[in-house]
N, C-alpha and C positions, 0 to 999 in steps of 0.2 A: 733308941740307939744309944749303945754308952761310946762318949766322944773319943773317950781316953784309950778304949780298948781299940776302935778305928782307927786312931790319930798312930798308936804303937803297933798296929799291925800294917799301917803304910809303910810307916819311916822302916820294921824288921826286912819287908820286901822290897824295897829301894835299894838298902842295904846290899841285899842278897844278892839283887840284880849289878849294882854296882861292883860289887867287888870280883863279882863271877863275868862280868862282862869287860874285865880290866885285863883278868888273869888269860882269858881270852883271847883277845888281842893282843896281850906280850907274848903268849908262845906263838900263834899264828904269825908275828913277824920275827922270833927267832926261829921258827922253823924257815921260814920264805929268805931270812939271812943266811944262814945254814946250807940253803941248795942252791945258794945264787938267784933267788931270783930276783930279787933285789937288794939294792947295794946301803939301806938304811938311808936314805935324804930323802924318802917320796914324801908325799903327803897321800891321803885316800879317803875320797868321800864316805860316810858312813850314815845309817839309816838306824833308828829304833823304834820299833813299831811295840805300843802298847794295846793290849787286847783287854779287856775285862768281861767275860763271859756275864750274862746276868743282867748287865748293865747298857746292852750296847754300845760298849765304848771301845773306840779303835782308834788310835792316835798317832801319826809318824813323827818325828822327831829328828830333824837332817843336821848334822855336822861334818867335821872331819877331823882328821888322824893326821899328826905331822908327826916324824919322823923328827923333823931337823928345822 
């Protein structure tokens, strides 16, 4: 296994995942702003489930979303 090629193909998909799961969630609460459905103070529990096919690896991840 070369380390350096593993170690840069996690952190490229963190990344990926990170930024795309940001952009995500700002327009799902500019949209939910947008049609009233809520007023921007909530907070909202949130889930991230990691899968790795190959590996049997399945992992959640619990936090949450403040608004305010």
């Amino acid at each position: 296994m070369n380390e350096e090629t593993f170690n840069l193909s996690i952190r490229k998909f963190l990344k990926q995942v990170g930024v795309s799961s940001q952009r995500e969630i700002e327009q799902a609460v500019d949209r939910a702003i947008d049609e009233g459905d809520i007023d921007g103070t909530e907070s909202f529990p949130a889930v991230m489930t990691l899968e790795v096919e190959g590996l049997n690896l399945r992992v959640e991840f619990d936090g949450e979303i403040r608004l305010e």
